[in-house]
mmCIF file of the N, C-alpha and C atoms, coordinates in Angstrom:
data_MODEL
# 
_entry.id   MODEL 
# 
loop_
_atom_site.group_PDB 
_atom_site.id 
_atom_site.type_symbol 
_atom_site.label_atom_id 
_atom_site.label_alt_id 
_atom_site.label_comp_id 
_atom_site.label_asym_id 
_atom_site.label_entity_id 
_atom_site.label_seq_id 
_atom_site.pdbx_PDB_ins_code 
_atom_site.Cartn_x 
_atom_site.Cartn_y 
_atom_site.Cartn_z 
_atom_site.occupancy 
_atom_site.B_iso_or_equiv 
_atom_site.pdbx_formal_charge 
_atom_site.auth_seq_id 
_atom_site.auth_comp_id 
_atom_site.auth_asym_id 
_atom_site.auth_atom_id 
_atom_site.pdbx_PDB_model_num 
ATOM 1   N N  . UNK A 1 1  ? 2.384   -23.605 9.048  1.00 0.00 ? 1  UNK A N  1 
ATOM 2   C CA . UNK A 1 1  ? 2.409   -22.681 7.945  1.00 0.00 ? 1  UNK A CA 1 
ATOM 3   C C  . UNK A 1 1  ? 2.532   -23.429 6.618  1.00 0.00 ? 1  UNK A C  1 
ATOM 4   N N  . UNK A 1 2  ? 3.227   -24.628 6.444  1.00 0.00 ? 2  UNK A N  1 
ATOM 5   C CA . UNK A 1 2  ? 3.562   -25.550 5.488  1.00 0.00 ? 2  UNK A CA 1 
ATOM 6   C C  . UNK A 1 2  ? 2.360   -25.974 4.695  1.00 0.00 ? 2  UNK A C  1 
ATOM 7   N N  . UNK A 1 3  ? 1.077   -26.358 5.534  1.00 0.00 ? 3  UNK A N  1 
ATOM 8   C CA . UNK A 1 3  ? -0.075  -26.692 5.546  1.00 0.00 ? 3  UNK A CA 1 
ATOM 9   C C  . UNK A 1 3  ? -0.948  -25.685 4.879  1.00 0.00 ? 3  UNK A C  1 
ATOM 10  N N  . UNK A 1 4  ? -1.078  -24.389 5.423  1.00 0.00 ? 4  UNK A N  1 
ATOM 11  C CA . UNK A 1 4  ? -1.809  -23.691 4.957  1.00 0.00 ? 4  UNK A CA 1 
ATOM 12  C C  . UNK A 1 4  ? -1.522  -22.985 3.913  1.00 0.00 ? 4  UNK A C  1 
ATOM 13  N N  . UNK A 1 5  ? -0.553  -23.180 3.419  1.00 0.00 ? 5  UNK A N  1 
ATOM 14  C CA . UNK A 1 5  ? 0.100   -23.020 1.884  1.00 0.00 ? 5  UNK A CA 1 
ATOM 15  C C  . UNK A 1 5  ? 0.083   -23.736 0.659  1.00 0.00 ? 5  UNK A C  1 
ATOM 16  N N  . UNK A 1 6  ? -0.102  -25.082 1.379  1.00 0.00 ? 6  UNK A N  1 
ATOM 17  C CA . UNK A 1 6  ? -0.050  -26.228 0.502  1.00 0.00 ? 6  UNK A CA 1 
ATOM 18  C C  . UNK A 1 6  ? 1.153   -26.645 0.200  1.00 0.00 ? 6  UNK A C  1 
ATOM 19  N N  . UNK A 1 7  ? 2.510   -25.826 0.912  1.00 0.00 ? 7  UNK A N  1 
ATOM 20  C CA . UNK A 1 7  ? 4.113   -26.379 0.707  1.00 0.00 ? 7  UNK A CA 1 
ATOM 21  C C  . UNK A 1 7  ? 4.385   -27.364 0.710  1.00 0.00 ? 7  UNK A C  1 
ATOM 22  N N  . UNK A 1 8  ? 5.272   -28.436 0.161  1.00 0.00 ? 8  UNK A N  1 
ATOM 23  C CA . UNK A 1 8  ? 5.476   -29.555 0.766  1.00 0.00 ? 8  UNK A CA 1 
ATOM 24  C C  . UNK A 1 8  ? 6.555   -29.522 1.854  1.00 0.00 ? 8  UNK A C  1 
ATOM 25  N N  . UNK A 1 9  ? 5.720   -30.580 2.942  1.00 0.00 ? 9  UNK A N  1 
ATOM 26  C CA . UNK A 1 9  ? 6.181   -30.773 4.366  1.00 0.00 ? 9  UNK A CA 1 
ATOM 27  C C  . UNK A 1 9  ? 8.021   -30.331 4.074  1.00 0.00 ? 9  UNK A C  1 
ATOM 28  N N  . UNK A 1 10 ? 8.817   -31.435 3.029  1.00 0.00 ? 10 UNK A N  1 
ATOM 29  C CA . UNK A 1 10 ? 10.717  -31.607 2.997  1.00 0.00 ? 10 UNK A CA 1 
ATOM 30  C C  . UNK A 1 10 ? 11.332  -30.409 2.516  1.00 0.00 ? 10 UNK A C  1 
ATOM 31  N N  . UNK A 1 11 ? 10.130  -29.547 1.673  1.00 0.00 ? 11 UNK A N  1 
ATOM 32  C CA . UNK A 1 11 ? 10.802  -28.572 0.787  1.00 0.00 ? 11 UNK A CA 1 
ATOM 33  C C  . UNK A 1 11 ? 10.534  -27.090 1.939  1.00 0.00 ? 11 UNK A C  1 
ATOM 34  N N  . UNK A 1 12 ? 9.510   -27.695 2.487  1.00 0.00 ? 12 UNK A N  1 
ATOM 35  C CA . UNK A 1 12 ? 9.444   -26.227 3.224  1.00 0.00 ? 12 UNK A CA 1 
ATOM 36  C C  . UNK A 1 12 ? 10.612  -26.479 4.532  1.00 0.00 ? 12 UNK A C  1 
ATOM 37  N N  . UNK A 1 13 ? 10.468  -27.897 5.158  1.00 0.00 ? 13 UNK A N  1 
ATOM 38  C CA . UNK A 1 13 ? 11.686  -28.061 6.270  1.00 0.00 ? 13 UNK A CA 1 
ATOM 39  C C  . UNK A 1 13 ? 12.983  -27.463 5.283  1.00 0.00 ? 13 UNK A C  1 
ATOM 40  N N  . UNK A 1 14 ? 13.579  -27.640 4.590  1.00 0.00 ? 14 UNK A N  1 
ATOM 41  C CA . UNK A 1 14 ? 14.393  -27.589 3.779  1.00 0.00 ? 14 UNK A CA 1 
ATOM 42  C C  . UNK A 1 14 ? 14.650  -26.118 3.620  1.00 0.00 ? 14 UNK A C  1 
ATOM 43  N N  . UNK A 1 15 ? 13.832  -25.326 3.829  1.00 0.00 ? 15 UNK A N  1 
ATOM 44  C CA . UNK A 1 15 ? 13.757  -23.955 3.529  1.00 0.00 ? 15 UNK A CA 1 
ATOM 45  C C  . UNK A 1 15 ? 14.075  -23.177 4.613  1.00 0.00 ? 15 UNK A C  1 
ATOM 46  N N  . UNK A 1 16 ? 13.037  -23.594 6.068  1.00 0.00 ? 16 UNK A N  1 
ATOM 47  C CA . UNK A 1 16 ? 13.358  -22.883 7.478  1.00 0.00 ? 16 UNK A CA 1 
ATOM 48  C C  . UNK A 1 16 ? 14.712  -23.376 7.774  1.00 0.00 ? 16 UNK A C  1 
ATOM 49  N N  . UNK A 1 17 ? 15.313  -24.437 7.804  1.00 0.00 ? 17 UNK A N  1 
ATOM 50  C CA . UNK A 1 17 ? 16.841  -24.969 8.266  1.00 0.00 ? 17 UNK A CA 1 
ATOM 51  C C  . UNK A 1 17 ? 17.650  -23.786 7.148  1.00 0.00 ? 17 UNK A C  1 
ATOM 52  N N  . UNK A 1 18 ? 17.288  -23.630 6.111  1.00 0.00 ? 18 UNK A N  1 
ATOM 53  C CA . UNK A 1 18 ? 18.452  -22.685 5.237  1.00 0.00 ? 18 UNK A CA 1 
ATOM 54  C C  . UNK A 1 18 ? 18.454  -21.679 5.831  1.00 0.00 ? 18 UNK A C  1 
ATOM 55  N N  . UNK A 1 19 ? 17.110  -20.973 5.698  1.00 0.00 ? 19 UNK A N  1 
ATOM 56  C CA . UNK A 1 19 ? 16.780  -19.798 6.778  1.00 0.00 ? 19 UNK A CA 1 
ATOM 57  C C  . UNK A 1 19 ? 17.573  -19.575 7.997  1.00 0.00 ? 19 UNK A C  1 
ATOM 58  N N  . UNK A 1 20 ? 17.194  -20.362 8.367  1.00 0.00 ? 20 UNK A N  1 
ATOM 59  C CA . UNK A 1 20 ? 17.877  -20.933 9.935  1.00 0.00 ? 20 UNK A CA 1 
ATOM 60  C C  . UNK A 1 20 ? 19.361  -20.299 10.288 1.00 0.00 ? 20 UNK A C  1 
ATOM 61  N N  . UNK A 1 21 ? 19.550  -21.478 9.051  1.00 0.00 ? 21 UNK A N  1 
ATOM 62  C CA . UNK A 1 21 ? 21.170  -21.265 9.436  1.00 0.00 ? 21 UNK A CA 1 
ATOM 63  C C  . UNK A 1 21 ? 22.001  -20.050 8.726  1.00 0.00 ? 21 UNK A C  1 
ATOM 64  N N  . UNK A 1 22 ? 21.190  -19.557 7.777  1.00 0.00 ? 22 UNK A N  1 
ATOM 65  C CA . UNK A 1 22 ? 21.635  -18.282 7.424  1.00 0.00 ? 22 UNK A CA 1 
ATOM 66  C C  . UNK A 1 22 ? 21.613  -16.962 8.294  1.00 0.00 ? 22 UNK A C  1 
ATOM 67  N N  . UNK A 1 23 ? 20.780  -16.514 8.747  1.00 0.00 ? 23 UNK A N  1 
ATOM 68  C CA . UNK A 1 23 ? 20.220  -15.882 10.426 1.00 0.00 ? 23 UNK A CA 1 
ATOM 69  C C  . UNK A 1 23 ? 21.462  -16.288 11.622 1.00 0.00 ? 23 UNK A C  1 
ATOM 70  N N  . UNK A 1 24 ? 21.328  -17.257 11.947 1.00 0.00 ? 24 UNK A N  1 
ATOM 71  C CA . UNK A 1 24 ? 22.554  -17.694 12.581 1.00 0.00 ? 24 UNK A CA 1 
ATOM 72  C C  . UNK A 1 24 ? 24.035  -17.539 12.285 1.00 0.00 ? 24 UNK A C  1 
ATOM 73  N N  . UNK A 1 25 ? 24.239  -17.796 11.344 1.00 0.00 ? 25 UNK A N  1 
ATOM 74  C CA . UNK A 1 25 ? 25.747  -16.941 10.647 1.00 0.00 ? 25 UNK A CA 1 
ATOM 75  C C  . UNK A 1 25 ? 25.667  -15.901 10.752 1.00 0.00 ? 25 UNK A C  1 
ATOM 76  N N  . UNK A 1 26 ? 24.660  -15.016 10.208 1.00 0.00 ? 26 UNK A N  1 
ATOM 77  C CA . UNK A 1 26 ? 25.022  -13.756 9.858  1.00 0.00 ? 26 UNK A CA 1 
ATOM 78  C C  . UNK A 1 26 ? 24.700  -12.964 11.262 1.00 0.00 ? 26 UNK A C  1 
ATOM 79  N N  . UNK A 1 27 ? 23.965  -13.072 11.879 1.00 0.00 ? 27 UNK A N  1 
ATOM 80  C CA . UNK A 1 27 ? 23.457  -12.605 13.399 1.00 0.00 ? 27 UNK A CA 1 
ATOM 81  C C  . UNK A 1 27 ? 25.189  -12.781 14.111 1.00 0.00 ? 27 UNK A C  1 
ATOM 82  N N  . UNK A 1 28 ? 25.584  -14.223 13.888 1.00 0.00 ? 28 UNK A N  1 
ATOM 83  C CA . UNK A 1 28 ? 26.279  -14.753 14.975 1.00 0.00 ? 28 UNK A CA 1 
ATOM 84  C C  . UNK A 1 28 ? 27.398  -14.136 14.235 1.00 0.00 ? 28 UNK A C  1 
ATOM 85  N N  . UNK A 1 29 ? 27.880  -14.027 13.110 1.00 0.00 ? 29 UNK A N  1 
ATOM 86  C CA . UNK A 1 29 ? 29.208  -13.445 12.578 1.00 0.00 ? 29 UNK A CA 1 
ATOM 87  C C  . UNK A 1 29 ? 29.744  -11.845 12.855 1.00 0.00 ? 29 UNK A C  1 
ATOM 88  N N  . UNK A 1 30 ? 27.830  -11.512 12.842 1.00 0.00 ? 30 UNK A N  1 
ATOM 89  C CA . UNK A 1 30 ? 28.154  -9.957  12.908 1.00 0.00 ? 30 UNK A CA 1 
ATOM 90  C C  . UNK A 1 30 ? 28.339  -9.544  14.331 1.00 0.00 ? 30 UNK A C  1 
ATOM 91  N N  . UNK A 1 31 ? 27.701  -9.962  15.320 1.00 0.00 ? 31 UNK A N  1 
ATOM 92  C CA . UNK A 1 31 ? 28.042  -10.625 16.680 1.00 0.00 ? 31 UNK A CA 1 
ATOM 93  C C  . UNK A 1 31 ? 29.909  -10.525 16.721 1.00 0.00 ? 31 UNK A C  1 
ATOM 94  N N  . UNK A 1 32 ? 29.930  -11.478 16.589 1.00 0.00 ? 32 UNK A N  1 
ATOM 95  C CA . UNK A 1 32 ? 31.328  -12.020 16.446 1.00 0.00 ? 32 UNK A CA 1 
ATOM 96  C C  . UNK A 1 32 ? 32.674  -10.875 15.686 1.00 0.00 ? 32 UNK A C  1 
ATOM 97  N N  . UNK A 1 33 ? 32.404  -10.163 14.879 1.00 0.00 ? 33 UNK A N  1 
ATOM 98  C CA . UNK A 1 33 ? 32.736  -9.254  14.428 1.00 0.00 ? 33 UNK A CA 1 
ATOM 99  C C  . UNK A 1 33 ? 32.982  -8.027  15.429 1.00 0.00 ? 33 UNK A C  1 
ATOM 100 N N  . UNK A 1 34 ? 31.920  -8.045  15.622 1.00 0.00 ? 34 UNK A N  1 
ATOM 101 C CA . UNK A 1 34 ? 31.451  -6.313  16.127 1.00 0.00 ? 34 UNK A CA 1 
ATOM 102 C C  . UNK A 1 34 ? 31.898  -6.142  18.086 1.00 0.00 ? 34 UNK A C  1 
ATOM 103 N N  . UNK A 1 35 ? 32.369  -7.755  18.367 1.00 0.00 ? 35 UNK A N  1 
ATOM 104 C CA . UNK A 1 35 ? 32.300  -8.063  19.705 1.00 0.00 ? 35 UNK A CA 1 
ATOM 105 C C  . UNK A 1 35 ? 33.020  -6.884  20.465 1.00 0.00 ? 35 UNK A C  1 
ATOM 106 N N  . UNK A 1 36 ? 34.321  -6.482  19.694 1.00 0.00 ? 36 UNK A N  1 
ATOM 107 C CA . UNK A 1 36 ? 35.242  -5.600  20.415 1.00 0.00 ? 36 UNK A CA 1 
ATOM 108 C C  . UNK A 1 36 ? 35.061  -4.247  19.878 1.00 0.00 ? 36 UNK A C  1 
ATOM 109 N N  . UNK A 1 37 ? 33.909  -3.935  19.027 1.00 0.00 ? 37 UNK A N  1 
ATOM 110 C CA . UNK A 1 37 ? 33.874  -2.555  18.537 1.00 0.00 ? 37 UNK A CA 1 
ATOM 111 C C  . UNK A 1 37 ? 32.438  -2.066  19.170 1.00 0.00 ? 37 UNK A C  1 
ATOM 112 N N  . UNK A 1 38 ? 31.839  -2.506  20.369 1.00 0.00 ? 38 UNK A N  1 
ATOM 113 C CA . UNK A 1 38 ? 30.555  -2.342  20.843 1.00 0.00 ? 38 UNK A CA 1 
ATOM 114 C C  . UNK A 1 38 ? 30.036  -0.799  20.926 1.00 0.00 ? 38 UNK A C  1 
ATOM 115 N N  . UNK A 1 39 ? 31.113  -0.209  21.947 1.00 0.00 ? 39 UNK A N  1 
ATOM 116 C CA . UNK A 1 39 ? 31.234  1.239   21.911 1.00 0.00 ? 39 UNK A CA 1 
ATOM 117 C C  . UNK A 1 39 ? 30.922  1.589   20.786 1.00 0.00 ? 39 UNK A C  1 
ATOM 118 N N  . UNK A 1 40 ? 31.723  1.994   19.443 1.00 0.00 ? 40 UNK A N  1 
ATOM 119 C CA . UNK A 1 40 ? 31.827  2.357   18.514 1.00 0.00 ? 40 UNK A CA 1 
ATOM 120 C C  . UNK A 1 40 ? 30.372  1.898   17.887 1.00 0.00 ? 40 UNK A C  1 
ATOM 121 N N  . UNK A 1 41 ? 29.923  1.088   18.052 1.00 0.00 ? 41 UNK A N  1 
ATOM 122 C CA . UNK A 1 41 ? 28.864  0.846   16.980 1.00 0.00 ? 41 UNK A CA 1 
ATOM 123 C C  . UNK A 1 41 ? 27.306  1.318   17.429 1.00 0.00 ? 41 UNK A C  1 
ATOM 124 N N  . UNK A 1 42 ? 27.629  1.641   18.852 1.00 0.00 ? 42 UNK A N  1 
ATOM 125 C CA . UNK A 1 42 ? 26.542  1.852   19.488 1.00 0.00 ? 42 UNK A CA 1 
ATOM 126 C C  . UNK A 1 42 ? 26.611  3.378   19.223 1.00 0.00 ? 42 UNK A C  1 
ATOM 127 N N  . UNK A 1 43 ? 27.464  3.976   19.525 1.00 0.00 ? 43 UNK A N  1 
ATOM 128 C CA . UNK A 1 43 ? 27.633  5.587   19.396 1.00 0.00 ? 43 UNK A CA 1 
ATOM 129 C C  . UNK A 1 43 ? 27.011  5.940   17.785 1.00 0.00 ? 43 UNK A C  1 
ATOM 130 N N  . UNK A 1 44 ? 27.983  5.233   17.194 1.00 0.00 ? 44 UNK A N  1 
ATOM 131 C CA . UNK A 1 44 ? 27.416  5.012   15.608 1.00 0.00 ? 44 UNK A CA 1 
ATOM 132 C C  . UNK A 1 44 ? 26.037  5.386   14.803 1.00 0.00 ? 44 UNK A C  1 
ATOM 133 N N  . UNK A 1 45 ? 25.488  4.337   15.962 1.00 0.00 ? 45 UNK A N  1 
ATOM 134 C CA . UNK A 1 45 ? 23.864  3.846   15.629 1.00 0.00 ? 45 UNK A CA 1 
ATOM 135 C C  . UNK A 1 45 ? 22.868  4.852   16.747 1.00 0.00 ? 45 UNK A C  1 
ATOM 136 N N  . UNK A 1 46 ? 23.526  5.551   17.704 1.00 0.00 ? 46 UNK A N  1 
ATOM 137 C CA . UNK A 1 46 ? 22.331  6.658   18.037 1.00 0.00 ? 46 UNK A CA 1 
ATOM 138 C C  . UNK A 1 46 ? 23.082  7.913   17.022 1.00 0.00 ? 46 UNK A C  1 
ATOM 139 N N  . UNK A 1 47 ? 24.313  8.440   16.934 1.00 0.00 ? 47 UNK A N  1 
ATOM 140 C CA . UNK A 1 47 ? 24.577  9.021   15.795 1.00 0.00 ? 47 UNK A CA 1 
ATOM 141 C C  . UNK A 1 47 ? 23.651  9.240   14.762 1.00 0.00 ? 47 UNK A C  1 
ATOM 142 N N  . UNK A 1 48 ? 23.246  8.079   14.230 1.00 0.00 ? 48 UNK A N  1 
ATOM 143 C CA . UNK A 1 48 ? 22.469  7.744   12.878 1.00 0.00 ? 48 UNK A CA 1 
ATOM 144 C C  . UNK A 1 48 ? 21.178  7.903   13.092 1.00 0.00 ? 48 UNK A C  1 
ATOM 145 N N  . UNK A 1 49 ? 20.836  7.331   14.257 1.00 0.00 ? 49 UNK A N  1 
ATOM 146 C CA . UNK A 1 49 ? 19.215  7.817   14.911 1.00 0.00 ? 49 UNK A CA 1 
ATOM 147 C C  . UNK A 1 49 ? 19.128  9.541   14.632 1.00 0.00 ? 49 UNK A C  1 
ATOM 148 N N  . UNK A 1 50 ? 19.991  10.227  15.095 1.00 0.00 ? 50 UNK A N  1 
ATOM 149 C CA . UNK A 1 50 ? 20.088  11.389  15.446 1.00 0.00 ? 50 UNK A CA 1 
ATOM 150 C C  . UNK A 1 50 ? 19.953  12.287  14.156 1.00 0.00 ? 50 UNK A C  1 
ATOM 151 N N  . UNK A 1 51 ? 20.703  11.806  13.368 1.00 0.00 ? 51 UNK A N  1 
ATOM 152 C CA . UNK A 1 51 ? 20.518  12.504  11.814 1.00 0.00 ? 51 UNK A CA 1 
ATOM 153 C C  . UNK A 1 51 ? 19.558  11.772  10.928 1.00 0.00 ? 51 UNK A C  1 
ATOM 154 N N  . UNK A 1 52 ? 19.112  10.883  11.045 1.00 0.00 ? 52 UNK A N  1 
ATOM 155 C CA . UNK A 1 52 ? 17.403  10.681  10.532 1.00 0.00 ? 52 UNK A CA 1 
ATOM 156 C C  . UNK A 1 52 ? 16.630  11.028  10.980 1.00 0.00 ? 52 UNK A C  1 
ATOM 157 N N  . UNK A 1 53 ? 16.630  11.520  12.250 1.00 0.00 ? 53 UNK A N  1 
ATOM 158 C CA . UNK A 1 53 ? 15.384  12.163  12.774 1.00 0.00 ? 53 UNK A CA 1 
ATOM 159 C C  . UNK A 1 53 ? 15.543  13.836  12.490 1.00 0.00 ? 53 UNK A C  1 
ATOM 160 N N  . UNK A 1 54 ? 16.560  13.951  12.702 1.00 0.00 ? 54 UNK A N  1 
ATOM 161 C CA . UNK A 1 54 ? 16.221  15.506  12.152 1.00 0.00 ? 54 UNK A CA 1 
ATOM 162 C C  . UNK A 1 54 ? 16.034  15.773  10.940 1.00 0.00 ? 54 UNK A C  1 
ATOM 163 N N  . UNK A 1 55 ? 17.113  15.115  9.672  1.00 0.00 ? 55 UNK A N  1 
ATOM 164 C CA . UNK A 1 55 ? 16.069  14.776  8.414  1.00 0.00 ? 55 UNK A CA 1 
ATOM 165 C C  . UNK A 1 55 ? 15.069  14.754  8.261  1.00 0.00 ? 55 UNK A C  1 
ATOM 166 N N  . UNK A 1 56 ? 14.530  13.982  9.017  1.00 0.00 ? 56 UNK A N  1 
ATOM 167 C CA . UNK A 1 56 ? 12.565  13.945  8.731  1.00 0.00 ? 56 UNK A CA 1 
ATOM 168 C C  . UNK A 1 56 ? 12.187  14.707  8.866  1.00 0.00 ? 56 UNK A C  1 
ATOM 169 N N  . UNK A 1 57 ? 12.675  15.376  10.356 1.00 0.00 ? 57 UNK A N  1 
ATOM 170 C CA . UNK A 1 57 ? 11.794  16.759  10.671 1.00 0.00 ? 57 UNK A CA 1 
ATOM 171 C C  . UNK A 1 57 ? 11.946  17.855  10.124 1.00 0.00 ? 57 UNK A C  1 
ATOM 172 N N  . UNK A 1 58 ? 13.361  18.174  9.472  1.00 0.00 ? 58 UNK A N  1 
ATOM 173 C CA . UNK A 1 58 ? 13.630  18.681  8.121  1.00 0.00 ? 58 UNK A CA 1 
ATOM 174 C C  . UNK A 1 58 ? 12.416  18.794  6.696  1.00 0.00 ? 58 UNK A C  1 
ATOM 175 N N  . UNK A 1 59 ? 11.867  17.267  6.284  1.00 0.00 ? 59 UNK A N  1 
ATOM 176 C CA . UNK A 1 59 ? 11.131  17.290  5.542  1.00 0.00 ? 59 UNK A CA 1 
ATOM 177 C C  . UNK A 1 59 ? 9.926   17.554  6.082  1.00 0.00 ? 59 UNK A C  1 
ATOM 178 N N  . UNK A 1 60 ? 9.453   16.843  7.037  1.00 0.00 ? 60 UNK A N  1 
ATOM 179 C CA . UNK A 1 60 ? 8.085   17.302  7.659  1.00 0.00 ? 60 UNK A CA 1 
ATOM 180 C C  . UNK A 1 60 ? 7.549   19.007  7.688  1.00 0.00 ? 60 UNK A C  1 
ATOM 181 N N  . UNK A 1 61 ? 8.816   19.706  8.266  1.00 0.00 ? 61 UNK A N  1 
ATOM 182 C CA . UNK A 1 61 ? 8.781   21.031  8.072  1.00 0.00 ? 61 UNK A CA 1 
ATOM 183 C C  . UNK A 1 61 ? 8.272   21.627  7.231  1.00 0.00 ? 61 UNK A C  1 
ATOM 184 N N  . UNK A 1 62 ? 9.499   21.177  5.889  1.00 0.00 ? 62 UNK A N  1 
ATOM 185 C CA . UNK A 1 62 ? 8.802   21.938  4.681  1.00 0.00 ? 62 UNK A CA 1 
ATOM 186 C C  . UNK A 1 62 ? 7.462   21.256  3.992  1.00 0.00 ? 62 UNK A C  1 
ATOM 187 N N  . UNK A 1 63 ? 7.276   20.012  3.955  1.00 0.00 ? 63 UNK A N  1 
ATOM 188 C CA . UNK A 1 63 ? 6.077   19.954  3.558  1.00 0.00 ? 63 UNK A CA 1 
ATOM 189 C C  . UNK A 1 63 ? 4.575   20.707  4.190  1.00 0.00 ? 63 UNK A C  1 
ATOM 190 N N  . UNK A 1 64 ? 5.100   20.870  5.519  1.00 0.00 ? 64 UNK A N  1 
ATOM 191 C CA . UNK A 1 64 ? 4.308   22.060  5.939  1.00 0.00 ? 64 UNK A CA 1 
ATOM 192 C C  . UNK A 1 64 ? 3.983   22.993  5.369  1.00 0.00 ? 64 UNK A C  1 
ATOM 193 N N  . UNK A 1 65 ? 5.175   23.781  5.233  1.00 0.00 ? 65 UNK A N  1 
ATOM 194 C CA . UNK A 1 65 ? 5.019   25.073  4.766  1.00 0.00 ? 65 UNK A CA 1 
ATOM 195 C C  . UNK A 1 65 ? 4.283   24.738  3.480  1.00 0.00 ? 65 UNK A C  1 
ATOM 196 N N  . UNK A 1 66 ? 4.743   24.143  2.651  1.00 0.00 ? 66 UNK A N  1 
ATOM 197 C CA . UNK A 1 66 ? 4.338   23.961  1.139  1.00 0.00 ? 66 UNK A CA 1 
ATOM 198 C C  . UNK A 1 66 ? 2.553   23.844  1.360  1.00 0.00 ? 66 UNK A C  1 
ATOM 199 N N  . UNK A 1 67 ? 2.516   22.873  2.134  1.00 0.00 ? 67 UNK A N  1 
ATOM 200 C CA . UNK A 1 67 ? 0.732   22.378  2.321  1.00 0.00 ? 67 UNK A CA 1 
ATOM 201 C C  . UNK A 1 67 ? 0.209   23.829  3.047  1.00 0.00 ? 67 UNK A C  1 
ATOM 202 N N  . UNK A 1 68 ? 0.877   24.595  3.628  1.00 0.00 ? 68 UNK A N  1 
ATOM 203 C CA . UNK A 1 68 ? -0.019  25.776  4.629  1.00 0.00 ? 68 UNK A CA 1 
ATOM 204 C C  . UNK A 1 68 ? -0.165  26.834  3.255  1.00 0.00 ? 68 UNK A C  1 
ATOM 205 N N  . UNK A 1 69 ? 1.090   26.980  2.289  1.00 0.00 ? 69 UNK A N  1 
ATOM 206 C CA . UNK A 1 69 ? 1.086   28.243  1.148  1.00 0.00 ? 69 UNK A CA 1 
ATOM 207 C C  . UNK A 1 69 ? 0.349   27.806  0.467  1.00 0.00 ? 69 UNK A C  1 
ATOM 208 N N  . UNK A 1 70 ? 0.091   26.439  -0.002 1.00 0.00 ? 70 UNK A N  1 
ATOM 209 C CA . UNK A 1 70 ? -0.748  25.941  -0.895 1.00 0.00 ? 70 UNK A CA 1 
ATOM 210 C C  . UNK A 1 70 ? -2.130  26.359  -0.341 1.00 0.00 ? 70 UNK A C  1 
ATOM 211 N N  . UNK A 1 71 ? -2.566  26.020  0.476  1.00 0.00 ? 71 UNK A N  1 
ATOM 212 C CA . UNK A 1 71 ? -4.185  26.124  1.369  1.00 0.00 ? 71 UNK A CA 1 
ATOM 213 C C  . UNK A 1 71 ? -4.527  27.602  1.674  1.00 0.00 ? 71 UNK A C  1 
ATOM 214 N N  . UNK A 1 72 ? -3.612  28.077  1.881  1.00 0.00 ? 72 UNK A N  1 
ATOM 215 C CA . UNK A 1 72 ? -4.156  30.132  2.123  1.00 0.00 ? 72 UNK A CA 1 
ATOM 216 C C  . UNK A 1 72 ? -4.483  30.183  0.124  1.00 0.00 ? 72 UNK A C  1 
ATOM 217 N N  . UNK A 1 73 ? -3.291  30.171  -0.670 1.00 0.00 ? 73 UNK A N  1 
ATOM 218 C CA . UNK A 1 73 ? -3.120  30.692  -1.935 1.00 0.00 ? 73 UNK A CA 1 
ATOM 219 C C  . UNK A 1 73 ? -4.646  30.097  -2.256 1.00 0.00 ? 73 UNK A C  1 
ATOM 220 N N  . UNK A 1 74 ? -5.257  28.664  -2.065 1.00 0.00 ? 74 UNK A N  1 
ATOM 221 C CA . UNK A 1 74 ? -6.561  28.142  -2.530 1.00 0.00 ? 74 UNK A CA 1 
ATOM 222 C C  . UNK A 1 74 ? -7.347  29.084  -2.027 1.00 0.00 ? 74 UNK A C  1 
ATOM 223 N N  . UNK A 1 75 ? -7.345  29.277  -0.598 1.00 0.00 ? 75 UNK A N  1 
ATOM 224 C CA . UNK A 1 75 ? -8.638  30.145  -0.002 1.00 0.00 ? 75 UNK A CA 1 
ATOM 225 C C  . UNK A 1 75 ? -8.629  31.393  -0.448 1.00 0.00 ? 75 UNK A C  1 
ATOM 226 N N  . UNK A 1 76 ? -7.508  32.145  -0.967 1.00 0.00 ? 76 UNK A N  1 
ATOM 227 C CA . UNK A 1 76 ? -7.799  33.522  -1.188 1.00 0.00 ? 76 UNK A CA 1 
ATOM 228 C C  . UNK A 1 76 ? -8.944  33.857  -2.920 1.00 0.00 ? 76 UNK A C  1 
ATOM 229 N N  . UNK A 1 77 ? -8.468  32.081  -3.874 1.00 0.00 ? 77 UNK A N  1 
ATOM 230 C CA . UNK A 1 77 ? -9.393  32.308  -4.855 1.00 0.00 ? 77 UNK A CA 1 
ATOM 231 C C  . UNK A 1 77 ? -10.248 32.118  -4.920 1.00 0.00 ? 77 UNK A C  1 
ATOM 232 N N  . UNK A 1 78 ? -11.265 31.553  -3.603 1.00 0.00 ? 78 UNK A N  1 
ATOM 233 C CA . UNK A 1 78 ? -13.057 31.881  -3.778 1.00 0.00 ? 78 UNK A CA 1 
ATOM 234 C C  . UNK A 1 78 ? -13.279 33.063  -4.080 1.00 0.00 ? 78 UNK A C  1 
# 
């Protein structure tokens, strides 16, 4: 990838190792963190699944309606 960028070879190594090891902390900390709250975070996170999806379908809904009142109200003015 270094190559087809034209990066230089030290600055781009220099970049994936920061990368690297930033990913690794934070993966491994939050890991490390969260080790004894697994339950909890999992319940959490379909919780959260659960109320974004009905949100959407919330909005999906009404943009329905809006796009179906909009499209009769057009057809009735030919």
């Amino acid at each position: 990838l270094a190559g087809s960028t034209r990066f230089a070879w030290g600055r781009y190594l220099a970049a994936v190792l920061a990368g690297e090891a930033l990913w690794l902390a934070l993966f491994g900390g939050l890991g490390y963190w969260f080790s004894d709250r697994w339950e909890a975070v999992s319940q959490l996170a379909g919780d959260l699944v659960g109320v974004l999806l009905g949100g959407a379908l919330i909005v999906a809904g009404g943009l329905a309606i809006v796009w179906r009142g909009r499209r009769s109200r057009g057809a009735g003015d030919r």
